[in-house]
N, C-alpha and C positions, 0 to 999 in steps of 0.2 A: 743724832738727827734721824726721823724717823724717813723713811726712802719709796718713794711708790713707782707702779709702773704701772702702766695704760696698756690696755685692751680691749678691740673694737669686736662686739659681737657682729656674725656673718649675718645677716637678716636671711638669703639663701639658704644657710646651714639651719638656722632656727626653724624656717619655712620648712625645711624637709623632716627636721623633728618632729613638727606637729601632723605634716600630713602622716608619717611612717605612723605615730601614735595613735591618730585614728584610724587610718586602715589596718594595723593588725588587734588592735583590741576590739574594734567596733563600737558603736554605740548601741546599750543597750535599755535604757529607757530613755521615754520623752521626756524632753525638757521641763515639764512642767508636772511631773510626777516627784511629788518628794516625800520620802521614806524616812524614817527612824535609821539611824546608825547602828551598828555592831554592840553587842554588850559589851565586847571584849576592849571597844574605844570608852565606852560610857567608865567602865572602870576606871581607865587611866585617870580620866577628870574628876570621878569619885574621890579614888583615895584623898588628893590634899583636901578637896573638900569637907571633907568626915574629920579632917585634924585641921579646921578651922584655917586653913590658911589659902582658899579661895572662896569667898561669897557666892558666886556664879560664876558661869561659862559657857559661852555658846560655840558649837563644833559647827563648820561646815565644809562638804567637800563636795566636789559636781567634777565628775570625769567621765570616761567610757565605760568603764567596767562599774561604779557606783552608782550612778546617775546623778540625780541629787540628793544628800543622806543631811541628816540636820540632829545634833546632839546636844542636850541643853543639861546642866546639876545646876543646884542653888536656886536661887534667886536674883531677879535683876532688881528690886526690892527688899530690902531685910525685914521693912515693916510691915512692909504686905504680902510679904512673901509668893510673887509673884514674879515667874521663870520667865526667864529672856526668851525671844521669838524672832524670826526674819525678819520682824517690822521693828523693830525695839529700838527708838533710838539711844545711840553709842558715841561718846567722844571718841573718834578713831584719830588720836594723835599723830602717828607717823605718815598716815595717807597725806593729810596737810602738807607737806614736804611736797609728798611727790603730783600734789597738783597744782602748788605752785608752780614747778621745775618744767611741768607742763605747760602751763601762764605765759612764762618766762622764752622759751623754748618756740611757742607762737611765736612768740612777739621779735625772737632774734629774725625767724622765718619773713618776718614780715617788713626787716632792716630797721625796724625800731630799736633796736641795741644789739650788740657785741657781746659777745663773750670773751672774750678781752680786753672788756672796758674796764677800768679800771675804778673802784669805788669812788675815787676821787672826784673821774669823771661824772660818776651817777650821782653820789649824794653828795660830793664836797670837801675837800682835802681834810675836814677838820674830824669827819667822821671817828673813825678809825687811824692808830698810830699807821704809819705808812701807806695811807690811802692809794698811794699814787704806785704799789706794788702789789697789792690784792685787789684780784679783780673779780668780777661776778662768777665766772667760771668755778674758782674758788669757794664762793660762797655755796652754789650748788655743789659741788663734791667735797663738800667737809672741808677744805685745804687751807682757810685762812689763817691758821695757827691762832685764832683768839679764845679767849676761854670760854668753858659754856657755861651761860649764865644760871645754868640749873644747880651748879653747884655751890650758887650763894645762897645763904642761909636764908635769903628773903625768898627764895622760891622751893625753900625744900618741904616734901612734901606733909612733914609732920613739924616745920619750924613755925617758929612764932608769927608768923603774916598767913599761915595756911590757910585760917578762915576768915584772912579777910579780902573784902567783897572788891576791892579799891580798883579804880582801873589804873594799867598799865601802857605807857606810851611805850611802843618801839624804840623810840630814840631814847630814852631813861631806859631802857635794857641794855641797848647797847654799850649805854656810857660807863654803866652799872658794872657790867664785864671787862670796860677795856683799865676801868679805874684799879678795880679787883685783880685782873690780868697783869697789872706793874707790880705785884710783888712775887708773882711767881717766873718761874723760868721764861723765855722769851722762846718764840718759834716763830720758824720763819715762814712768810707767806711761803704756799705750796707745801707745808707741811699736811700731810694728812692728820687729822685731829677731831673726834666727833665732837662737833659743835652746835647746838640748838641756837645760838648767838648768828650761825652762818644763815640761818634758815628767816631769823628776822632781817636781818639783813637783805637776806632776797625778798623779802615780802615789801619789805620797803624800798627797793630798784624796784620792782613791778609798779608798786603803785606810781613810782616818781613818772617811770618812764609808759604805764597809760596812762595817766593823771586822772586815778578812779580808786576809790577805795577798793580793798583787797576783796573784801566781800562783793563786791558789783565784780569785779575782775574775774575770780572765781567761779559766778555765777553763770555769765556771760560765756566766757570762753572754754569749761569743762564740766559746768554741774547742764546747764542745759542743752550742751553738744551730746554728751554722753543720754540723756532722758534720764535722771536720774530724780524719784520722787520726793524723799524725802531728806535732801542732803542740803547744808548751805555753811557758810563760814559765820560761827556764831561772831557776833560783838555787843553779848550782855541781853542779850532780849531775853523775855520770860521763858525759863525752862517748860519744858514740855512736858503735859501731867505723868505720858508715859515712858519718859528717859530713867532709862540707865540711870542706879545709883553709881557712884564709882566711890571703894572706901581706899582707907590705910588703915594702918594697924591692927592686922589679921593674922594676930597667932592663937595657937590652942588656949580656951579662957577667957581671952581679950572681946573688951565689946568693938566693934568696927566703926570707925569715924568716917565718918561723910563727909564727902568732900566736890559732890555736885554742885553746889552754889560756891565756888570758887571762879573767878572773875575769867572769861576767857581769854582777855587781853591777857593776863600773864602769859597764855601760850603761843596765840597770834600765829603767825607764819607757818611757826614751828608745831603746831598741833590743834587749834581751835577748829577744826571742822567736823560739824554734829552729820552723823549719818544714820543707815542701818545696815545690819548683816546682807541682807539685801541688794542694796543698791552698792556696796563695798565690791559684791560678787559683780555688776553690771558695771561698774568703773573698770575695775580689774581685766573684766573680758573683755573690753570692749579698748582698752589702752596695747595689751600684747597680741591681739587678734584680728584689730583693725587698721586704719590709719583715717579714724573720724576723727581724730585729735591730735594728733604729729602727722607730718609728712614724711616720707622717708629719711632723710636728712634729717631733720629735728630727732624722729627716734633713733638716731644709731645715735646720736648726742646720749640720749635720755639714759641710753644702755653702753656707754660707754665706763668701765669700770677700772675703779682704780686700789689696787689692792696693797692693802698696809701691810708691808713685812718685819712690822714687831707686832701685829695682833693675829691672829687665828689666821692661816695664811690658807685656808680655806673658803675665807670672807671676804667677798670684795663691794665694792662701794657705787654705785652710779648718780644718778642726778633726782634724789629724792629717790632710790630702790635700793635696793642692796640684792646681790646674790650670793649662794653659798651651795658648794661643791662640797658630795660627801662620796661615797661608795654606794649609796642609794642613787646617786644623781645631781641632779640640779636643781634647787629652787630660787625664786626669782619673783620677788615683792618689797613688803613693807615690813618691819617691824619695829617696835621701842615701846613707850609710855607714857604718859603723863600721869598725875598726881592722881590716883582712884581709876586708871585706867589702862590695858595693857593690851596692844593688840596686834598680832602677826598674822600677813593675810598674804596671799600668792599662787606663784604657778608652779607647779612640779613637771618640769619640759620634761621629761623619762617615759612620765606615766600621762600626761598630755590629763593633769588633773588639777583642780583649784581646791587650795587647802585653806580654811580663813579658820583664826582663832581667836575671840573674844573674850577674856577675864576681867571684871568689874573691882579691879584692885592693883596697884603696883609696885605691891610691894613683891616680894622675892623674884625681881630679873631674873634670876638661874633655872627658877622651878619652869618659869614662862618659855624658856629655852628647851628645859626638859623636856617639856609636856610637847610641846610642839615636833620637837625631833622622837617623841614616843612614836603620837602620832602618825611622822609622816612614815617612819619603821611598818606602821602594821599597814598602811595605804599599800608602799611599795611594795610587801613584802607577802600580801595575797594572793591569792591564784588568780588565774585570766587565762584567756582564749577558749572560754567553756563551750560545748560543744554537749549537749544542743543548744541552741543560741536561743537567748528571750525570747519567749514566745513563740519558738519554732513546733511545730504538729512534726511527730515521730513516727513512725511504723512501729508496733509493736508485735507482742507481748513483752519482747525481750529487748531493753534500748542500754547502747555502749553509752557512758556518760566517760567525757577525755576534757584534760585541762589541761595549762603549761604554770610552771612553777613560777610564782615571784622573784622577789629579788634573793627570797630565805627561801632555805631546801630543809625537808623533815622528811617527815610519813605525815600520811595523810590521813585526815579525817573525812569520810562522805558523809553525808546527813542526807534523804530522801520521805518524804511526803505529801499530802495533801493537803495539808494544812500549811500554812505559810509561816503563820505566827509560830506553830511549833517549831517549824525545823530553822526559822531562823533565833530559836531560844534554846534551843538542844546544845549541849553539851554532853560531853565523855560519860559524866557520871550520871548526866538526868537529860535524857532526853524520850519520854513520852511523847507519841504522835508521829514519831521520828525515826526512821530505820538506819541504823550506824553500817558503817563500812569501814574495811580497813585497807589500806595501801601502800605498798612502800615508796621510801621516797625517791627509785630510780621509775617508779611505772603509773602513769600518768593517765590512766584510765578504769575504769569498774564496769563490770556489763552485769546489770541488774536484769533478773528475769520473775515473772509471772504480774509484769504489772495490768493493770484494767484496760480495756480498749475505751473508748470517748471521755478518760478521764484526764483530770490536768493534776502535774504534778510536780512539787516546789523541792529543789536542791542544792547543796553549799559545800563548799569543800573548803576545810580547817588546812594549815600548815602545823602539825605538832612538830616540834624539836625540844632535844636537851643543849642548852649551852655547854660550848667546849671548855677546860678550865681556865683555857685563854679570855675567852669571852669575860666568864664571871669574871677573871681579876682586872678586866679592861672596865668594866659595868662597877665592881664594887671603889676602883680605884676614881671612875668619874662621878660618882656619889660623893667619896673623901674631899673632891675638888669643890664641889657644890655646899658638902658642910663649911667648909673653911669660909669659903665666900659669905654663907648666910647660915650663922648655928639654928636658926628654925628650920629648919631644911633638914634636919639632922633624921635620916631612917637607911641604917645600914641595910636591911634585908634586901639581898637581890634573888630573884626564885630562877631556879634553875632548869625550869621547866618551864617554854614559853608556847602561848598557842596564839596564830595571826589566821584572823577572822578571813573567810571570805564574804563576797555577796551572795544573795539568795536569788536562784533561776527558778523559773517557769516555764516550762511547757508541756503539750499536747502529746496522748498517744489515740492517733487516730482509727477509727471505729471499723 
């Protein structure tokens, strides 16, 4: 029997993470300034790219020390070969979830239902086997031991109904699962269990209990509280000339299947909401940063987390989010996929930063985890607390440039120029335009002399390090785990020599 326990996040305590997080790193661009990303991220998303096994991908991240950085490879089109954007709309499956949960979560606020209601109560003893012991609580935190209807053949995403168009009722999802769910093991309500079957489930108490289709629900109560432009809960209207392809079968050689005209009803509760990169990032900040959409009491609901101790016991669960505890930190969002779509998007409470990740394919799960924990490695793992701060005017001839280490210690790399583009493309081996430094990794500062008086000038500081042989055999042994899971996946090399990008500063030495 699988065993969970509950844990109530301190809203206090988070309150004090986010203030400590901006006042020691600071902010350092405006909000509405957005930059090109690190080469050293664009690789990460390169490689699978180049061996066919992501179409596209869109990188975003908006923190103190970044600002806002935007990373795009592939294509959001194969045929047109045309790169995903801020605006590009995207099936973001697992968001669905969590604005339901928020829907939902209103509506308890509001005495329109319980969280201990009991399905029975909501939709009718006949719903589900034991109606009268799983209740909506359940449905939003995974728990109601039913199976997920993702893994019948009629929804899988290269099975034989893939392309087709057919709609899908809720109630024939469910039945579909609970029919298919009598021949496998039984579990018991309060069982933790990922289930996308939970997720229609709520979609369908919401609508019972506002007596409004889930699209008006949605609409009303999270897409237009939040301002959000381009976002709404599809159900079958004409695709948008500029959405997202989303394929499968994306391995080296393979032509990639489309799988955008695929009906939304089959996803419904559990994933049918069209967005963008965009608007994903202004739902996100606008749900952990405000209270325009919960009350305080509805959000410790929402962040209430319940963690399974037969799965990654670093994982825990909440009401449409999930978060996960590593030695970098904390992150705290959405992620999973639908059929041609994969998408992890969140908050990194450490570094007081939003990480969103968008791949137009869903097939290899494992990679979609890799890429994202690369990822958020090189975010945490950059220098910060730079000194001279954006855009600060220096005294010169001669100015100290000092920073504090990330999460990873090395030697350092300094990069110093005029040119912006150069020294944010400078590396070890080729940096033109760009004056190198060297540092060790216990001395946290460089005093640069004979620079220009009334000039401005752009610098970056790299983390170089060698993995210890712990590291590699920790790195090549989670590689091994990753083959077994998905033999396309299959690339032993781990390089032993890592280098984590920082961002590029600016400023003044005055005349």
């Amino acid at each position: 029997m699988r065993r969970f326990t509950a844990r109530l996040t301190c809203p206090m305590l988070l309150a004090a993470l986010l203030v400590c997080g901006t006042t020691a790193l600071g902010q350092v661009e405006p909000d509405d300034v957005i930059r090109s990303g690190p080469h050293t991220w664009r690789d990460i998303l390169a490689e699978p790219h180049s061996r066919g096994l992501i179409p596209g991908a869109l990188l975003v991240v908006k923190g103190p020390v970044w600002g806002t950085r935007v990373v795009t490879v592939g294509a959001a089109d194969l045929a047109e070969d045309t790169p995903m954007t801020l605006d590009s709309p995207f099936r973001v499956g697992p968001l669905t979830k969590a604005m339901v949960a928020v829907a939902l979560l209103q509506m308890e606020t509001e005495w329109k239902v319980r969280l201990n209601q009991t399905l029975g109560e909501l939709l009718g003893d006949g719903i589900v086997p034991d109606a009268d012991k799983r209740t909506l609580y359940d449905c939003l935190f995974q728990a109601t031991g039913l199976l997920n209807y993702r893994d019948l053949p009629e929804f899988a995403p290269d099975g034989p109904l893939a392309n087709d168009n057919r709609e899908w009722l809720p109630e024939s999802i469910v039945a579909m699962a609970v029919a298919a769910g009598r021949k496998t093991p039984a579990r018991k309500p309060g069982d933790y269990f990922p289930s996308d079957t939970d997720a229609i489930l709520a979609g369908m108490v919401a609508e019972r209990v506002d007596k409004k289709p889930l699209a008006e629900i949605l609409d009303e109560r999270v897409i237009r509280k939040t301002g959000l432009k381009a976002t709404y809960f599809d159900t079958g209207r004409e695709v948008p000339e500029a959405m997202t392809r989303g394929y499968t079968g994306c391995v080296r050689g393979a032509v990639p299947r489309d799988r955008t005209l695929r009906h939304p009803s089959a996803d419904g509760a559990a994933g049918a909401v069209v967005s963008t990169p965009r608007d994903v990032l202004t739902f996100l900040e606008t749900l952990f940063e405000t209270r325009q959409l919960l009350s305080q009491h509805a959000n410790a609901w929402m962040f209430k987390y319940i963690n399974d101790y037969d799965g990654p016991r670093e994982t825990a669960r909440g009401a449409g989010v999930m978060e996960r505890t590593s030695i970098r930190g904390t992150f705290r969002g959405v992620e999973g996929s639908i059929p041609g779509y994969s998408t992890c998007a969140g908050y990194y409470l450490h570094g007081d930063t939003y990480i969103l990740l968008f791949i137009n394919t869903s097939d290899h799960p494992p990679l979609a985890q890799h890429l994202y924990d690369s990822l958020l490695r090189q975010v945490s793992g950059a220098p910060n607390r730079m000194e001279p701060k954006q855009g600060a005017s220096v005294a010169g001839p001669d100015v100290l440039l000092s920073w504090a280490a990330g999460l990873l210690y090395g030697q350092f790399h300094v990069y110093l120029g005029k040119d912006e583009a150069a020294v944010s493309r400078a590396t070890v081996s080729s940096h033109e335009g760009a004056r190198l430094f060297l540092a060790d990794g216990d001395t946290y500062q460089k005093q640069v002399k004979g620079l220009v008086p009334g000039e401005t000038y752009f610098w970056r500081v790299d983390t170089f390090r060698v993995r210890p042989d712990h590291e590699m055999d920790n790195l090549r042994k989670k590689k091994e785990a990753i083959y077994r899971k998905d033999p396309a996946l299959h690339d032993p090399f781990v390089a032993e020599e890592e280098v984590i990008t920082g961002p590029v500063f600016r400023f003044n030495v005055m005349k």
